[in-house]
Residue frames relative to the residue before (quaternion, step in Angstrom):
aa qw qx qy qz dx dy dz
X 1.0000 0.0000 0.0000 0.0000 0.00 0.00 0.00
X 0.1627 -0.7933 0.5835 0.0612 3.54 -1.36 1.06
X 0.2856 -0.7490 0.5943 -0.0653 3.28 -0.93 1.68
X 0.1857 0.6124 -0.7610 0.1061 3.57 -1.22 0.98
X 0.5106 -0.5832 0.6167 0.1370 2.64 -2.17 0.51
X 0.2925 0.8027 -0.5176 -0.0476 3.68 -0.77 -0.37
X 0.6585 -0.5111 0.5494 0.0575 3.36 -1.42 1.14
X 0.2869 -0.6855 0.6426 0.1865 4.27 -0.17 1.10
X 0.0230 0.7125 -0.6911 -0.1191 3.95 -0.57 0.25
X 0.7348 0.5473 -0.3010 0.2643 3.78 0.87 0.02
X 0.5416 -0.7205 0.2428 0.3585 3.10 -0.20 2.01
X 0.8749 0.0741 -0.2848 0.3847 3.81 0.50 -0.01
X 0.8076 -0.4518 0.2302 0.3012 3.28 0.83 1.51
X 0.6353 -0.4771 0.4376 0.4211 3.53 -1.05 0.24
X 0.0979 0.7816 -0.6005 0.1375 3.68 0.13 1.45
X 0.8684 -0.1316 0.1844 0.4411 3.60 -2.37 -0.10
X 0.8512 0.2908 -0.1882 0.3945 3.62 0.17 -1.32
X 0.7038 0.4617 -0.3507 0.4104 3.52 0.91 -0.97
X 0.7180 0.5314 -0.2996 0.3350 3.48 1.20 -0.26
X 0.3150 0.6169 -0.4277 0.5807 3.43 2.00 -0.04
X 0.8157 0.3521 -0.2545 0.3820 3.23 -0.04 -1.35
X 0.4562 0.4611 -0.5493 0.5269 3.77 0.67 0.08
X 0.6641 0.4544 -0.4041 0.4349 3.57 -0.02 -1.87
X 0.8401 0.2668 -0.3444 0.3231 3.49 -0.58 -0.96
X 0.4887 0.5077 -0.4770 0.5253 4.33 1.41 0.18
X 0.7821 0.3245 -0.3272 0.4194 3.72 0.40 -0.63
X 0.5190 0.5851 -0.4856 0.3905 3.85 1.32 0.02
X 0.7476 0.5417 -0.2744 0.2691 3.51 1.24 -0.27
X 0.7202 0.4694 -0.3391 0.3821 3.02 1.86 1.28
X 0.5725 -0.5601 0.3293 0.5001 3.56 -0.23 -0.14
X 0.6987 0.5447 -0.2975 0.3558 3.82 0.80 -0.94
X 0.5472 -0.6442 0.4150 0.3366 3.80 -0.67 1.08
X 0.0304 0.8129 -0.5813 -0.0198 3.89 0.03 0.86
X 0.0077 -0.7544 0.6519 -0.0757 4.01 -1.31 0.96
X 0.4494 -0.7195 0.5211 0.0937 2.94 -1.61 1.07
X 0.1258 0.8483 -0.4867 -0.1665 3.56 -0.50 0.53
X 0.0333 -0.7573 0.6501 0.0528 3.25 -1.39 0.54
X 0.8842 0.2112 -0.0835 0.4082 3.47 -0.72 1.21
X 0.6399 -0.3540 0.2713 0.6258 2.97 -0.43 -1.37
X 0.8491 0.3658 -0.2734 0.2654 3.36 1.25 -0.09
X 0.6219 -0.6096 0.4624 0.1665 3.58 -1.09 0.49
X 0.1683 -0.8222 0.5179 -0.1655 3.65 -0.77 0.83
X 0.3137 -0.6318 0.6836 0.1874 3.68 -0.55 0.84
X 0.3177 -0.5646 0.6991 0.3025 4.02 -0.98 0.82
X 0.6645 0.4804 -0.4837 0.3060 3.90 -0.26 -0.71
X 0.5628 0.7462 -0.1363 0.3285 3.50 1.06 -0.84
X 0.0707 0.8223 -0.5490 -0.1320 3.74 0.64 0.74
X 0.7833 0.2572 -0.4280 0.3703 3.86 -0.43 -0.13
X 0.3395 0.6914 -0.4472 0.4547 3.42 1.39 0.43
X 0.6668 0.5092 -0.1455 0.5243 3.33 0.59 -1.75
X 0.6868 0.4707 -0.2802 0.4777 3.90 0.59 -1.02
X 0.7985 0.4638 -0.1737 0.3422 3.33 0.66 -0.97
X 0.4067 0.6386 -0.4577 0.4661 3.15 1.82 0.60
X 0.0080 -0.8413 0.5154 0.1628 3.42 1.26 -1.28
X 0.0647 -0.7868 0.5270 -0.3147 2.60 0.46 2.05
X 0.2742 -0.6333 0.7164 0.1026 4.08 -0.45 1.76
X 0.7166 -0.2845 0.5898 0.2401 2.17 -2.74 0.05
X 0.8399 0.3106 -0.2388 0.3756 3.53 -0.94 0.79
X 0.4791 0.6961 -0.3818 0.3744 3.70 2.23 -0.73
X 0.2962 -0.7749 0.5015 0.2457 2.80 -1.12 0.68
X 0.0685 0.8445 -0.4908 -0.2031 3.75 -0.63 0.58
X 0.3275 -0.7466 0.4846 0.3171 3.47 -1.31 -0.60
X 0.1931 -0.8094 0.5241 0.1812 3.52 -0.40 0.90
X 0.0384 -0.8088 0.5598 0.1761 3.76 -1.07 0.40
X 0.1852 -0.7340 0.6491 0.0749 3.87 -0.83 0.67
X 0.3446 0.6152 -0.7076 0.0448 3.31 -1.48 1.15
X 0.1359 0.6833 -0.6231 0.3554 2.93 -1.49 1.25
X 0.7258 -0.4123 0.3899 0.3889 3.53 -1.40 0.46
X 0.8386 0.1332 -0.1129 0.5161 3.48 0.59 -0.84
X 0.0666 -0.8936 0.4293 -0.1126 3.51 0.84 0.95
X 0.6228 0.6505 -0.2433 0.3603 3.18 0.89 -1.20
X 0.7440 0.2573 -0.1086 0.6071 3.51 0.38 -2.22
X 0.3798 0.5638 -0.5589 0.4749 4.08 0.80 0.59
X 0.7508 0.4888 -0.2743 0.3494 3.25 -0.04 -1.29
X 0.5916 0.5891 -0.1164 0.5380 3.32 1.16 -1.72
X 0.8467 0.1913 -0.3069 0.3902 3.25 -0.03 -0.68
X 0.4874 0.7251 -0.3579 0.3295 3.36 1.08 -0.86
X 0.7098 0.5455 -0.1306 0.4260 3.36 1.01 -1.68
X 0.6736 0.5460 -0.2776 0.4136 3.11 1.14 -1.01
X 0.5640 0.6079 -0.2770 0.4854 3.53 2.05 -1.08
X 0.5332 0.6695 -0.3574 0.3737 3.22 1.18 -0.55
X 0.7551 0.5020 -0.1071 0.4079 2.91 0.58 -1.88
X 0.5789 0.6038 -0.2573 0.4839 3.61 1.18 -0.98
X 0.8065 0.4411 0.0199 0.3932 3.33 0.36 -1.72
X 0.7706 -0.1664 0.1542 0.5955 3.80 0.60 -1.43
């Protein structure tokens, strides 16, 4: 299992569009991928899941990938992060 952290840098947070566009980057692997915030947990594939964390600019979350292809998840995911929110 791969674990990162990441920091929201987007002034409104893990909203409607940026979270499609996660959901439909993490539908494009095999490895079970979740968002956490807090105390709570989150399927990534999941849009009103994701939304309903209501994740701000500046939150901090953590995202974990396991699966067969875990690795270029993790990698790429993060990199969406960085790119995107």
């Amino acid at each position: 299992m791969k674990t990162f952290e990441y920091t929201i840098k987007d002034e409104q947070g893990i909203h409607a569009r940026p979270a499609g566009m996660l959901v439909k980057e993490v539908k494009k692997y095999q490895s079970k991928i979740t968002v956490k915030k807090g105390e709570r947990t989150v399927e990534a594939q999941k849009l009103m899941a994701l939304m309903s964390l209501g994740v701000k600019c500046a939150d901090r979350i953590t995202v974990s990938v396991d699966g067969a292809d875990e690795e270029e998840a993790a990698a790429q995911i993060e990199e969406f992060l960085k790119t995107n929110l």
